[in-house]
PQR file of N, CA, C, O and H, with PARSE charges and radii, in Angstrom:
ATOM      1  N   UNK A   1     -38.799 -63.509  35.789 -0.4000 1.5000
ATOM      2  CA  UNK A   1     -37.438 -63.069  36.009 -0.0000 2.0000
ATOM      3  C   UNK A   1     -36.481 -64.226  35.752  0.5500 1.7000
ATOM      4  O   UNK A   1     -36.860 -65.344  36.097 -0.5500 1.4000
ATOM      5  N   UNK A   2     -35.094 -64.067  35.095 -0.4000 1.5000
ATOM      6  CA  UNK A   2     -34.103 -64.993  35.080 -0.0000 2.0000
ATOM      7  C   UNK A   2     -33.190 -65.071  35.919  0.5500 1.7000
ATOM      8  O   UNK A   2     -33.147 -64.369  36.929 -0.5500 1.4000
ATOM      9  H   UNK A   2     -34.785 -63.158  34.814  0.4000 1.0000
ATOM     10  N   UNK A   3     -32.543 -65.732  35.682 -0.4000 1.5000
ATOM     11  CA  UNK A   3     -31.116 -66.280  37.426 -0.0000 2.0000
ATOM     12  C   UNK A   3     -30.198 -65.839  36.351  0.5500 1.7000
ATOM     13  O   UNK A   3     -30.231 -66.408  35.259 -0.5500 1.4000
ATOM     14  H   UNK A   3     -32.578 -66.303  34.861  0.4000 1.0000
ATOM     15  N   UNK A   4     -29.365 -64.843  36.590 -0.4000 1.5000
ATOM     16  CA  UNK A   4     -28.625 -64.471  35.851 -0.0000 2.0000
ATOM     17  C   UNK A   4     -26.695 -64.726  36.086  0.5500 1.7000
ATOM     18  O   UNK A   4     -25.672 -64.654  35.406 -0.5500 1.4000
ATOM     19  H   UNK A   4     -29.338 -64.381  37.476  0.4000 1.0000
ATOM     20  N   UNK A   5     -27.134 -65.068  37.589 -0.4000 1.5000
ATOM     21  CA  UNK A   5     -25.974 -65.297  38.302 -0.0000 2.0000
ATOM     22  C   UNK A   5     -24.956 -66.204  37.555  0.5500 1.7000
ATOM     23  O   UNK A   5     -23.835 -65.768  37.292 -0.5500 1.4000
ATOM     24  H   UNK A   5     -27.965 -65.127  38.142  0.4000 1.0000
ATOM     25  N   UNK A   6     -25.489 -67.960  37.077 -0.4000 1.5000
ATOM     26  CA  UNK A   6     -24.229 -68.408  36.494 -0.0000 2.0000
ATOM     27  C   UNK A   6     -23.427 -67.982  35.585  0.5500 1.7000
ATOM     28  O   UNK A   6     -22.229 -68.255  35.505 -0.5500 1.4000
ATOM     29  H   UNK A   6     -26.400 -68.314  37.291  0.4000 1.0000
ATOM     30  N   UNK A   7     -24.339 -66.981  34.533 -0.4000 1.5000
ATOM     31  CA  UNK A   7     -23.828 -65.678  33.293 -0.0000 2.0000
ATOM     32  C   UNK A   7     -22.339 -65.325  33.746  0.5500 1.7000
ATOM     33  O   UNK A   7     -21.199 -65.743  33.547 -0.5500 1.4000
ATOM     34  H   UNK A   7     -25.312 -66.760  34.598  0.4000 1.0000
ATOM     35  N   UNK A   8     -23.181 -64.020  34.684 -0.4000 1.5000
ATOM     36  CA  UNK A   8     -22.220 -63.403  35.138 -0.0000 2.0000
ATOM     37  C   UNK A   8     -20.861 -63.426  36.052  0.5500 1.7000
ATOM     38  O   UNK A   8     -19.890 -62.671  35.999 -0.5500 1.4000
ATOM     39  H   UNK A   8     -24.108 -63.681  34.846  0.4000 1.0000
ATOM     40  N   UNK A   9     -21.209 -64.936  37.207 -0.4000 1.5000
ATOM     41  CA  UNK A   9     -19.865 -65.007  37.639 -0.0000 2.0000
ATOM     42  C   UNK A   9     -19.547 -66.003  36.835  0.5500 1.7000
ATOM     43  O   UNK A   9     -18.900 -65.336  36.028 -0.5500 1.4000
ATOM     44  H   UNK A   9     -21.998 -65.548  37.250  0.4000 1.0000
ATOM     45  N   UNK A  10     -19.489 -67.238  36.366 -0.4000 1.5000
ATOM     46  CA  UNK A  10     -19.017 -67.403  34.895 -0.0000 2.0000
ATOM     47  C   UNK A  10     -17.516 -66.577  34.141  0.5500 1.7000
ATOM     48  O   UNK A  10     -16.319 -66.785  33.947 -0.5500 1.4000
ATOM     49  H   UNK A  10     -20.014 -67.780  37.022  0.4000 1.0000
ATOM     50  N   UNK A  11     -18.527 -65.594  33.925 -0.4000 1.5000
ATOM     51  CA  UNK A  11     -17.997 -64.624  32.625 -0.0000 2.0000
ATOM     52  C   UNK A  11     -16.888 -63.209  33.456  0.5500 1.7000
ATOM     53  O   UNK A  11     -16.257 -62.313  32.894 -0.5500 1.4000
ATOM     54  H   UNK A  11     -19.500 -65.425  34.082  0.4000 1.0000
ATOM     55  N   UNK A  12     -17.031 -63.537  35.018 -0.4000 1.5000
ATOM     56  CA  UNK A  12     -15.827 -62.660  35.691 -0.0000 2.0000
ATOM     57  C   UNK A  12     -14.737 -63.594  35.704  0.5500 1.7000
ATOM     58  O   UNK A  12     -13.688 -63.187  35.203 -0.5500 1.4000
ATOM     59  H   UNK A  12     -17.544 -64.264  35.475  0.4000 1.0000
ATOM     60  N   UNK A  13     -14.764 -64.946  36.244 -0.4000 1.5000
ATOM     61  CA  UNK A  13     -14.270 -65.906  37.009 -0.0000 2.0000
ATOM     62  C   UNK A  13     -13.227 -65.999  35.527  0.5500 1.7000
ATOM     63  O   UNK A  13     -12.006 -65.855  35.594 -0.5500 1.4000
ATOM     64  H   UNK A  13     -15.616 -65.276  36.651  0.4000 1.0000
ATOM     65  N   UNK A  14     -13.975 -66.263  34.223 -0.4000 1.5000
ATOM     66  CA  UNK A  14     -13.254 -66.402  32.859 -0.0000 2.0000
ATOM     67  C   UNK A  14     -12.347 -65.098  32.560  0.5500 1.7000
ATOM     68  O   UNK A  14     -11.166 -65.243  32.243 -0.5500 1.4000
ATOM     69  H   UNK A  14     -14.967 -66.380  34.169  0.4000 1.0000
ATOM     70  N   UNK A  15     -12.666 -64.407  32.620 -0.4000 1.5000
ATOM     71  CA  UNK A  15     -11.966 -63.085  32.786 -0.0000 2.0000
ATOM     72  C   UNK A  15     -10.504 -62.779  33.593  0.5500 1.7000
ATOM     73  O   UNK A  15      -9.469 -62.340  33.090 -0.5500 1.4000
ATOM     74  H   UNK A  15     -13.625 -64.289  32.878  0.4000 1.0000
ATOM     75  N   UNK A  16     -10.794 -63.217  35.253 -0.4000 1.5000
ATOM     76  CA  UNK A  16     -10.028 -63.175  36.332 -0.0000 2.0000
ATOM     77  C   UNK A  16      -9.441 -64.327  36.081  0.5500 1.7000
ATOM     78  O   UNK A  16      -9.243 -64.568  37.272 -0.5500 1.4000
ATOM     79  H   UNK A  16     -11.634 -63.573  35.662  0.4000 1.0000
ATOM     80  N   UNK A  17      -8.902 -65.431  35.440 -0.4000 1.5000
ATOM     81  CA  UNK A  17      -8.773 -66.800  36.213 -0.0000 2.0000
ATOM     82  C   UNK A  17      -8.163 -66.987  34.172  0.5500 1.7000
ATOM     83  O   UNK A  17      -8.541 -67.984  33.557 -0.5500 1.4000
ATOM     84  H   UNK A  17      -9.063 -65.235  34.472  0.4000 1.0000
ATOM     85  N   UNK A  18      -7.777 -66.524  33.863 -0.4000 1.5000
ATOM     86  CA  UNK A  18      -7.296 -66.486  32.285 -0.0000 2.0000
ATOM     87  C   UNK A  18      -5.765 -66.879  32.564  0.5500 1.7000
ATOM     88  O   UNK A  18      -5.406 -66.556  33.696 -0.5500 1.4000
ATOM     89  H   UNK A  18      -7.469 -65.714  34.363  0.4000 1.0000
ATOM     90  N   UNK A  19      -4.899 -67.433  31.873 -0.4000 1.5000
ATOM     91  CA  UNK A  19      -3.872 -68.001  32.177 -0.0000 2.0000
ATOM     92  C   UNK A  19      -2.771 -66.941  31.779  0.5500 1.7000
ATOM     93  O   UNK A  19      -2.542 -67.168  30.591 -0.5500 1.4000
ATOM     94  H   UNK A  19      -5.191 -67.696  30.954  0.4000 1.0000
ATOM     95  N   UNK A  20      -1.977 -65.886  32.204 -0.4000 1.5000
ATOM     96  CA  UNK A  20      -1.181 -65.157  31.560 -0.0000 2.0000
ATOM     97  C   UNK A  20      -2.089 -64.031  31.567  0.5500 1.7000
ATOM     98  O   UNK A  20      -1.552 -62.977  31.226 -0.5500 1.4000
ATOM     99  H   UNK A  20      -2.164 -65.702  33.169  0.4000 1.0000
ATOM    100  N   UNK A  21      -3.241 -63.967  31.843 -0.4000 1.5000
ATOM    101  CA  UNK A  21      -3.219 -62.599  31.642 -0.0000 2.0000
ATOM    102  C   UNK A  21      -3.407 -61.403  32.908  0.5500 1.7000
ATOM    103  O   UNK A  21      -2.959 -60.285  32.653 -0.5500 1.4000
ATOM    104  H   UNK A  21      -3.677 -64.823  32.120  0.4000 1.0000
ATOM    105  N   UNK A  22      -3.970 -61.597  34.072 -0.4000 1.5000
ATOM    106  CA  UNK A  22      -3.997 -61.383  35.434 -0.0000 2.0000
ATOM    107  C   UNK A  22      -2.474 -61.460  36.444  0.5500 1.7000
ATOM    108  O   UNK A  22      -1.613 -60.706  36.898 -0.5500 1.4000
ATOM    109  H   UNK A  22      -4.334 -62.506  34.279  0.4000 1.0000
ATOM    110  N   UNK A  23      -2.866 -62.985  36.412 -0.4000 1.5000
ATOM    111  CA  UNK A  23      -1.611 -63.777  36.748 -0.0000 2.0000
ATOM    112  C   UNK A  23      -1.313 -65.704  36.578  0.5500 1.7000
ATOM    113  O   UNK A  23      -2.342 -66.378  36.523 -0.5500 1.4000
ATOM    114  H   UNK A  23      -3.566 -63.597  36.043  0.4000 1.0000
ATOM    115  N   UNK A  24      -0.301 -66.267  36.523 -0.4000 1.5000
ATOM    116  CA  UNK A  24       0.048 -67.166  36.435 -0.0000 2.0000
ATOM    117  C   UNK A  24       0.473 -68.270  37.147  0.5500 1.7000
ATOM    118  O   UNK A  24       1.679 -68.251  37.396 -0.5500 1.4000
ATOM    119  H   UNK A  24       0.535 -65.720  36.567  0.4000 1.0000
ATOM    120  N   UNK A  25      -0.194 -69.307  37.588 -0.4000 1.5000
ATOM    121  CA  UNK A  25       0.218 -70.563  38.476 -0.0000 2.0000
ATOM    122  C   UNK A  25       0.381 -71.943  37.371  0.5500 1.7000
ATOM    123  O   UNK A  25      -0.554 -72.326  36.668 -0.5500 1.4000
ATOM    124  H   UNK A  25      -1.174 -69.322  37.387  0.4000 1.0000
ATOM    125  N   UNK A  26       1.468 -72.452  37.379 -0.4000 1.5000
ATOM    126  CA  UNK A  26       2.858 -71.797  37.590 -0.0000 2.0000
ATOM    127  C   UNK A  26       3.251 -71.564  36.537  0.5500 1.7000
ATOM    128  O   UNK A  26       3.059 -72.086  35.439 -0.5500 1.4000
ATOM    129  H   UNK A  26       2.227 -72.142  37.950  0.4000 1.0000
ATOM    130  N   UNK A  27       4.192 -70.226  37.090 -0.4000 1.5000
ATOM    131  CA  UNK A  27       4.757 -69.241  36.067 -0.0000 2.0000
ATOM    132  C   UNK A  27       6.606 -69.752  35.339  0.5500 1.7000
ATOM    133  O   UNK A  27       7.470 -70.499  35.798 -0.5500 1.4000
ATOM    134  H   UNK A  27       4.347 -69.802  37.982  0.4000 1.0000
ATOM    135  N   UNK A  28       6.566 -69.170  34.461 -0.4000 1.5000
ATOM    136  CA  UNK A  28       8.340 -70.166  33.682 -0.0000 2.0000
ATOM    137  C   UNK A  28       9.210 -70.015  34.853  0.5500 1.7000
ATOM    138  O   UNK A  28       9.742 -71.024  35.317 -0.5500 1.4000
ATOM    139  H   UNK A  28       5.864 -68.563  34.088  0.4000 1.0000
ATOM    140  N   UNK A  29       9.383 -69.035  35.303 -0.4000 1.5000
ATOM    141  CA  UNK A  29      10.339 -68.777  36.540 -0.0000 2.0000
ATOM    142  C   UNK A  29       9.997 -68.945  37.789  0.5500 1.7000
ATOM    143  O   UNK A  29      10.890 -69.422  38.489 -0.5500 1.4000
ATOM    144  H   UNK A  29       8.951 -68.216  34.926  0.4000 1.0000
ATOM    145  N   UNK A  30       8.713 -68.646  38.457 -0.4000 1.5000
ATOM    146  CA  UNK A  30       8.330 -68.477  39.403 -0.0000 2.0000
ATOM    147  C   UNK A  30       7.241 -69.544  39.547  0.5500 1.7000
ATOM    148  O   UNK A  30       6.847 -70.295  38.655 -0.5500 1.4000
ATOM    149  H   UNK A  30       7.987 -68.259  37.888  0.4000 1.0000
ATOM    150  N   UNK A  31       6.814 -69.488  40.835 -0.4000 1.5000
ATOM    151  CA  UNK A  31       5.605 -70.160  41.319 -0.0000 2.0000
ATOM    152  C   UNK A  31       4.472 -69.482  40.593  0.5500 1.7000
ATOM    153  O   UNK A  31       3.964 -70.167  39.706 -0.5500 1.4000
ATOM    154  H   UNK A  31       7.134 -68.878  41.560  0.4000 1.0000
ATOM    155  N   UNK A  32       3.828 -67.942  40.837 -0.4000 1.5000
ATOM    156  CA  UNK A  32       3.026 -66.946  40.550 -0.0000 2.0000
ATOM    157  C   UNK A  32       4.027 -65.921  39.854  0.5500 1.7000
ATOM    158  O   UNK A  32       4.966 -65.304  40.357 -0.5500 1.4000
ATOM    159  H   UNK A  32       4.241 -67.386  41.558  0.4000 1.0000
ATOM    160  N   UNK A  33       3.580 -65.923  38.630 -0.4000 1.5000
ATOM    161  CA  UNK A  33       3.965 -64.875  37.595 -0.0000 2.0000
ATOM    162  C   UNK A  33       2.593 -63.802  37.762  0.5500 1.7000
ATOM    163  O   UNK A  33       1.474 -64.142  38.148 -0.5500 1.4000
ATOM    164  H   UNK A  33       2.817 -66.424  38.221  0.4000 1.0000
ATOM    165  N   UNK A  34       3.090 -62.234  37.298 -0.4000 1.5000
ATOM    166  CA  UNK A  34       1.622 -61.721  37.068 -0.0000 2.0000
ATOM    167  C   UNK A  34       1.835 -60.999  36.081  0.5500 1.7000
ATOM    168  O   UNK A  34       2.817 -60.258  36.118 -0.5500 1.4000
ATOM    169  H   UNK A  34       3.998 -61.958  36.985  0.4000 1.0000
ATOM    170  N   UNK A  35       0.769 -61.014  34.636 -0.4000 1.5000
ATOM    171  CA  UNK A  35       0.967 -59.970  33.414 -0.0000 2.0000
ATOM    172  C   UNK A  35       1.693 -60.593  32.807  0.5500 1.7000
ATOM    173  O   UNK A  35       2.308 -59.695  32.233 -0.5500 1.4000
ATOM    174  H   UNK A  35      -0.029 -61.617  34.606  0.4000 1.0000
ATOM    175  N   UNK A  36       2.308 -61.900  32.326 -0.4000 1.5000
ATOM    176  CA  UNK A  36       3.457 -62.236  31.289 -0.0000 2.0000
ATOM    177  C   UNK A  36       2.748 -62.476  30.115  0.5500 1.7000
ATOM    178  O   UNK A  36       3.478 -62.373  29.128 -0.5500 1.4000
ATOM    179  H   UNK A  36       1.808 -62.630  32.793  0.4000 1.0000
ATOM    180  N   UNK A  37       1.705 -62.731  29.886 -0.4000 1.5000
ATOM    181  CA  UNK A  37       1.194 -63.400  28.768 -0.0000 2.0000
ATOM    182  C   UNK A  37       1.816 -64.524  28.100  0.5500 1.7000
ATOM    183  O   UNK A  37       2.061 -64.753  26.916 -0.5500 1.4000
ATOM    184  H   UNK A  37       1.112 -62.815  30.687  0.4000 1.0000
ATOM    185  N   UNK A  38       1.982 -65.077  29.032 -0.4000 1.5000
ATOM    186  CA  UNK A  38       3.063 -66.241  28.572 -0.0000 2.0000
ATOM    187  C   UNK A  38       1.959 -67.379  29.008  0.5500 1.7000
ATOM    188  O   UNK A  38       1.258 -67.084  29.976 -0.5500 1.4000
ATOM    189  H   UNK A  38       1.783 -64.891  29.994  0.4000 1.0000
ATOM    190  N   UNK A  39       1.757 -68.569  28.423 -0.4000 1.5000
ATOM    191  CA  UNK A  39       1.308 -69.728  29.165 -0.0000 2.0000
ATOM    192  C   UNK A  39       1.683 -71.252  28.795  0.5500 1.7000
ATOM    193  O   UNK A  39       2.170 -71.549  27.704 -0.5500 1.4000
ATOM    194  H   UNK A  39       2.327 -68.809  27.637  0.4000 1.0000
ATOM    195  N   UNK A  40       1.464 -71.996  29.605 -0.4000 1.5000
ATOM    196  CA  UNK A  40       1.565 -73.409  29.470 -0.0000 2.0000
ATOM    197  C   UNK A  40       0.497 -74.727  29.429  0.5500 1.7000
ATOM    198  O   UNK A  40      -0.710 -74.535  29.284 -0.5500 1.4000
ATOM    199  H   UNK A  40       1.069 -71.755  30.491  0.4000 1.0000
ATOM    200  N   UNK A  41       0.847 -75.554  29.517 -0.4000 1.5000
ATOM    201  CA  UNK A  41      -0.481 -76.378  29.472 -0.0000 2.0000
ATOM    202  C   UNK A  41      -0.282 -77.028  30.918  0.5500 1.7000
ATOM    203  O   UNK A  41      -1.111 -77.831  31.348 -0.5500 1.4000
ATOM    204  H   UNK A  41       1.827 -75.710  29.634  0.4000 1.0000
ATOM    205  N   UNK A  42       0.442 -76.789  31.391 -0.4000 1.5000
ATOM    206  CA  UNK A  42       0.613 -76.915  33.209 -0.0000 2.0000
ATOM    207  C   UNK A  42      -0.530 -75.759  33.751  0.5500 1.7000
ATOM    208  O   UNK A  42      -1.602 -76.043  34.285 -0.5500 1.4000
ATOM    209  H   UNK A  42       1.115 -76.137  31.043  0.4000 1.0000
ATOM    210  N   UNK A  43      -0.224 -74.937  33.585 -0.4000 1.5000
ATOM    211  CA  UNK A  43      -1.216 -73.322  33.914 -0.0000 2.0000
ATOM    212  C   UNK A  43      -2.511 -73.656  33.638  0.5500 1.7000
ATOM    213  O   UNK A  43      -3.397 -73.766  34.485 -0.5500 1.4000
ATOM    214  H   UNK A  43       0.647 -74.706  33.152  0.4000 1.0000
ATOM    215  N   UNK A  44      -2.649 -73.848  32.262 -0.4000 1.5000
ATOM    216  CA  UNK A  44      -4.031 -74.073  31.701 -0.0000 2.0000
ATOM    217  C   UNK A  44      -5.139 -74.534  32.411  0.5500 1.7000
ATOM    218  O   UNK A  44      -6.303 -74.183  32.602 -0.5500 1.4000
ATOM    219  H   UNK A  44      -1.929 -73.759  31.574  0.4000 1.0000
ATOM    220  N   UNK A  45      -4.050 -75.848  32.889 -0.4000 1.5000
ATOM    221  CA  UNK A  45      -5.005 -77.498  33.628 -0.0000 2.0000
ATOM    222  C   UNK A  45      -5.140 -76.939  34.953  0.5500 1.7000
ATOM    223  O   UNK A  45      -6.188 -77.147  35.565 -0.5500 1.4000
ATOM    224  H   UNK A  45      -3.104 -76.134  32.735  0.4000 1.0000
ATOM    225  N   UNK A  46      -4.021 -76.114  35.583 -0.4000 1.5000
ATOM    226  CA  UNK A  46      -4.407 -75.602  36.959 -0.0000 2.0000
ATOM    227  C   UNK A  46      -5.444 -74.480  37.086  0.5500 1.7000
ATOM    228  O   UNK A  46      -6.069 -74.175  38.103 -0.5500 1.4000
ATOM    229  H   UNK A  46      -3.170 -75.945  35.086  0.4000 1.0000
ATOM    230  N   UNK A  47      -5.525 -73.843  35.705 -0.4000 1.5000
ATOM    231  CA  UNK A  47      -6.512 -72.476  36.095 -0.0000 2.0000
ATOM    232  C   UNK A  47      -7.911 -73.080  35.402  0.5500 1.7000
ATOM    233  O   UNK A  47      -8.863 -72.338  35.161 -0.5500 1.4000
ATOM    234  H   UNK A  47      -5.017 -74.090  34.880  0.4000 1.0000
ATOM    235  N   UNK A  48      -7.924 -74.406  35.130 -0.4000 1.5000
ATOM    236  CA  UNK A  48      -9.203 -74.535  34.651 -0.0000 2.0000
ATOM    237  C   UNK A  48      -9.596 -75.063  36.257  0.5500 1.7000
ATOM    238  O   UNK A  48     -10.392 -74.550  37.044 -0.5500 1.4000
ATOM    239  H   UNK A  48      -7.150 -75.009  35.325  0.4000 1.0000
ATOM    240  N   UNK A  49      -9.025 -75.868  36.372 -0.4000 1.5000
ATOM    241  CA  UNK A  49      -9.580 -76.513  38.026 -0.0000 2.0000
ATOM    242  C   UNK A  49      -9.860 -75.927  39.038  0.5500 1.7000
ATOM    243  O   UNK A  49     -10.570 -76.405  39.923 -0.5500 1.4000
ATOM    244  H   UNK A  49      -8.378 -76.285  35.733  0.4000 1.0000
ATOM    245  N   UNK A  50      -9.208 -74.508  39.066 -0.4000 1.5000
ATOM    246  CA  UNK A  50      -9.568 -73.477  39.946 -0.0000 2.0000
ATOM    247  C   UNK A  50     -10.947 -72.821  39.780  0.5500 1.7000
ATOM    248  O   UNK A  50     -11.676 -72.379  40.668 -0.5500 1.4000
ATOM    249  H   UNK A  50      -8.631 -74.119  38.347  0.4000 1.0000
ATOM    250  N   UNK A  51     -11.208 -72.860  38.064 -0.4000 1.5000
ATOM    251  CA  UNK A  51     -12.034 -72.017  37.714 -0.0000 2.0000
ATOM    252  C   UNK A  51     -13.533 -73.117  38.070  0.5500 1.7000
ATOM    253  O   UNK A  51     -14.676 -72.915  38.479 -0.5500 1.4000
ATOM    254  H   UNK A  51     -10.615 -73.220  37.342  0.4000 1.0000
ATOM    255  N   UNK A  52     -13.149 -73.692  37.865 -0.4000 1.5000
ATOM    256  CA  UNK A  52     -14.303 -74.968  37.919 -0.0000 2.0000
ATOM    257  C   UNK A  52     -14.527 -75.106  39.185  0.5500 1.7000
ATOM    258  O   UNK A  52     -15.718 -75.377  39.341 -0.5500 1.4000
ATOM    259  H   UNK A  52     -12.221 -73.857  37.532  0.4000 1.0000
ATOM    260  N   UNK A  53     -13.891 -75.046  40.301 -0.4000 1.5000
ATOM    261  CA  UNK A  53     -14.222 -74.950  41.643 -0.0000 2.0000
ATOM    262  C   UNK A  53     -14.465 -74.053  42.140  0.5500 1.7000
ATOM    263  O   UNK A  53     -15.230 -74.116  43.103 -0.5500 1.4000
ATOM    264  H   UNK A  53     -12.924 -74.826  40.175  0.4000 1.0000
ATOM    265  N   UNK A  54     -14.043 -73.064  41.807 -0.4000 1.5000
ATOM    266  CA  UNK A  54     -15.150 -71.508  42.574 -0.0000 2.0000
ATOM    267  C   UNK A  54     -16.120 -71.459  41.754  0.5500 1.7000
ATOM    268  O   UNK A  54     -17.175 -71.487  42.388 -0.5500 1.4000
ATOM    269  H   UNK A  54     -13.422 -73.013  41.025  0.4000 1.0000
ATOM    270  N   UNK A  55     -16.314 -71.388  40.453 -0.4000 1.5000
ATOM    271  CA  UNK A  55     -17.402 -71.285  39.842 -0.0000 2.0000
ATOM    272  C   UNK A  55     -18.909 -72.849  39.812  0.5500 1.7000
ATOM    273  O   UNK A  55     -19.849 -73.072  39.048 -0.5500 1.4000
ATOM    274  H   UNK A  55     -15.457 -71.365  39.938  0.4000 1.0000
ATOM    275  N   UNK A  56     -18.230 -73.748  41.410 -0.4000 1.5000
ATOM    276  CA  UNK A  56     -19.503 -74.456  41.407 -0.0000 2.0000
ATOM    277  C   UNK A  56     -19.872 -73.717  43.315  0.5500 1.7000
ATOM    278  O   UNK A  56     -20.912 -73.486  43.933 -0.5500 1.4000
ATOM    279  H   UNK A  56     -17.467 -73.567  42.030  0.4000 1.0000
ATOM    280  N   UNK A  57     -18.339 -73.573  43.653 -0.4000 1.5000
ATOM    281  CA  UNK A  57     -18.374 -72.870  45.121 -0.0000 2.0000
ATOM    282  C   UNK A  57     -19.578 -71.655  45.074  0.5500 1.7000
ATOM    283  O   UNK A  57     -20.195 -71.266  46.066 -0.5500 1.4000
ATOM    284  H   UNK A  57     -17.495 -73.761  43.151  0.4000 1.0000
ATOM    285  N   UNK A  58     -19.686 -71.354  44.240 -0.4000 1.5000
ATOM    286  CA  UNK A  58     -20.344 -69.917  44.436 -0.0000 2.0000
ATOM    287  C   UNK A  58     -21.514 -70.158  43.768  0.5500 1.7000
ATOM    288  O   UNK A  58     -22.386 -69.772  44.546 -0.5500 1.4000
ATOM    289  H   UNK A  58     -19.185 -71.670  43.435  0.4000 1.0000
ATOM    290  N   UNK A  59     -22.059 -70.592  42.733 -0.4000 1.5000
ATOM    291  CA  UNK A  59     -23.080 -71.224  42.132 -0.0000 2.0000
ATOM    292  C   UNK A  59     -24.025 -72.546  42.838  0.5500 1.7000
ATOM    293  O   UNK A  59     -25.254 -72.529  42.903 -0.5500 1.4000
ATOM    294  H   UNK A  59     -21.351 -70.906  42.101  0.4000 1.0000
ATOM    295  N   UNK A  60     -23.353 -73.403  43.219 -0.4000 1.5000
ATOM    296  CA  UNK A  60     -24.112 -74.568  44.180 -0.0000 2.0000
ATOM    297  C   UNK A  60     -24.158 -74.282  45.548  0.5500 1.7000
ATOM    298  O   UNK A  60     -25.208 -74.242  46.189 -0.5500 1.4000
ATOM    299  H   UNK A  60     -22.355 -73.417  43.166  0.4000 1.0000
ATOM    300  N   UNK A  61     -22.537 -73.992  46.219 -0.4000 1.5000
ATOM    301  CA  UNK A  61     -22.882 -73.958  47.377 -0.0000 2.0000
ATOM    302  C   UNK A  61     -23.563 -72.765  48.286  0.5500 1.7000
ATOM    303  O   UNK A  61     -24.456 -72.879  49.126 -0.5500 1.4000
ATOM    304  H   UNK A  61     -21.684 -74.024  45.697  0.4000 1.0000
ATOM    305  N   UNK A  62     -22.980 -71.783  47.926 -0.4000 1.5000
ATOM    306  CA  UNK A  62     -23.218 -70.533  48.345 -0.0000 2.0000
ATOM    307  C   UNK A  62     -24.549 -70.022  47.698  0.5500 1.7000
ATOM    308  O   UNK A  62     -24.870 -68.927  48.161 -0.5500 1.4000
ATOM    309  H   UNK A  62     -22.255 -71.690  47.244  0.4000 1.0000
ATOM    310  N   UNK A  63     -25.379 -70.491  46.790 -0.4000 1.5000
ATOM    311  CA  UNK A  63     -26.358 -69.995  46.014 -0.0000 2.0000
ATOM    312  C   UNK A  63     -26.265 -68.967  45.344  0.5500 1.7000
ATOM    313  O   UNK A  63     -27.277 -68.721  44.688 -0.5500 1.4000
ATOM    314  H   UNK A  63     -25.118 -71.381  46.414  0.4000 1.0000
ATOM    315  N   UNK A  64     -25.218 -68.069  45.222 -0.4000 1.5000
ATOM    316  CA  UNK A  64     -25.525 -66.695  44.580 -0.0000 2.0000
ATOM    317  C   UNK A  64     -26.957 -66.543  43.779  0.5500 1.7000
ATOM    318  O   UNK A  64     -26.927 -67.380  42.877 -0.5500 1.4000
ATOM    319  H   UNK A  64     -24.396 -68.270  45.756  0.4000 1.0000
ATOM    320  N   UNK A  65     -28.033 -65.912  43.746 -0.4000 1.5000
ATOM    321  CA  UNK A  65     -28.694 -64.841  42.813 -0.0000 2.0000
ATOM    322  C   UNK A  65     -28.986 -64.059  42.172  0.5500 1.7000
ATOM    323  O   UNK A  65     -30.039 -63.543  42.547 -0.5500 1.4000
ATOM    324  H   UNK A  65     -28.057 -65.232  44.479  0.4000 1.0000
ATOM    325  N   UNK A  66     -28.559 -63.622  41.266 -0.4000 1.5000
ATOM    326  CA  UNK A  66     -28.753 -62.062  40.598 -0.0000 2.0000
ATOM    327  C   UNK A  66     -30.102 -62.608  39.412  0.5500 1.7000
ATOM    328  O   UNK A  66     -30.291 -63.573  38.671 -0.5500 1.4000
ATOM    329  H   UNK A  66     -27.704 -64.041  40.962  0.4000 1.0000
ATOM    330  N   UNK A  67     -30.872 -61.259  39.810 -0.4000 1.5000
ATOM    331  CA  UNK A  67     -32.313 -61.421  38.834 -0.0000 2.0000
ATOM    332  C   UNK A  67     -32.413 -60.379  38.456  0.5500 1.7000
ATOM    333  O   UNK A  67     -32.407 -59.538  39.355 -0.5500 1.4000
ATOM    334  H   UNK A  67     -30.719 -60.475  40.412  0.4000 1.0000
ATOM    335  N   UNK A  68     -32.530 -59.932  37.269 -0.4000 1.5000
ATOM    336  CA  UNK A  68     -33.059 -58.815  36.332 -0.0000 2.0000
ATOM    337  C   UNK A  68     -34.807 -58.995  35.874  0.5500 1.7000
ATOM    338  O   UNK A  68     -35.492 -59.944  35.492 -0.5500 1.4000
ATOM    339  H   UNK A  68     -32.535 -60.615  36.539  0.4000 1.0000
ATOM    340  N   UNK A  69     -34.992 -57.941  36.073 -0.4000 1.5000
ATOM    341  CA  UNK A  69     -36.366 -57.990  35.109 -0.0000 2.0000
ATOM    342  C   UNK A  69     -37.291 -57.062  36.353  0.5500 1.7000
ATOM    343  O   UNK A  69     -37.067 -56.586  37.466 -0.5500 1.4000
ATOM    344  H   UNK A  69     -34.435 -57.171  36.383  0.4000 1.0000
ATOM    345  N   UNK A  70     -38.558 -57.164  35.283 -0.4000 1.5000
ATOM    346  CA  UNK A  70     -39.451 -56.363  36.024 -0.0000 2.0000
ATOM    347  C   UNK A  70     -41.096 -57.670  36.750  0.5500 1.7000
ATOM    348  O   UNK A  70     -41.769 -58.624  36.360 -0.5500 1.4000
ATOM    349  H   UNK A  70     -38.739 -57.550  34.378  0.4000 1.0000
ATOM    350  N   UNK A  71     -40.928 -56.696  38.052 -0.4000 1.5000
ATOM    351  CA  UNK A  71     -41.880 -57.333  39.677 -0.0000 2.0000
ATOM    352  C   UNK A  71     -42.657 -57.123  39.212  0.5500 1.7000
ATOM    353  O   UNK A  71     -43.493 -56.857  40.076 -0.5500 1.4000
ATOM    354  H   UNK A  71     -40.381 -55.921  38.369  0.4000 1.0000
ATOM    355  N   UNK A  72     -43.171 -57.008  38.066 -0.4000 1.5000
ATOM    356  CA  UNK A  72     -44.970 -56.777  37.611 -0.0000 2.0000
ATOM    357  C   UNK A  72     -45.866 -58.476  37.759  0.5500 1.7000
ATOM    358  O   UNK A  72     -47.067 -58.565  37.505 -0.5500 1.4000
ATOM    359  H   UNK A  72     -42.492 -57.224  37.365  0.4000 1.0000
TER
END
């Protein structure tokens, strides 16, 4: 069986945590923009650091697991 877990939260966290497209820290006007599709390289550097810290939070500390395959 494989650990499928870093895959998949990974590939949500990249999804959720996209700069402009969910929502935005920080946004042209606001603190939190949400839906502008607008981004910066302020945003960028903050949503990578976010992304990089839940995605070791949940991977190292917390262990998550997800295993596919077959118990034979």
């Amino acid at each position: 069986m494989q650990d499928w877990s870093p895959v998949l939260i990974s590939f949500m966290l990249f999804i959720l945590l996209s700069p402009g497209l969910v929502f935005q820290i920080p946004g042209k006007s606001r603190t939190i923009e949400c839906g502008k599709f607008h981004t910066s390289v302020v945003s960028i550097l903050i949503h990578t650091i976010i992304f990089f810290a839940l995605d070791a939070f949940f991977l190292v500390v917390v262990g998550v697991r997800i295993e596919f395959g077959s118990s034979s």
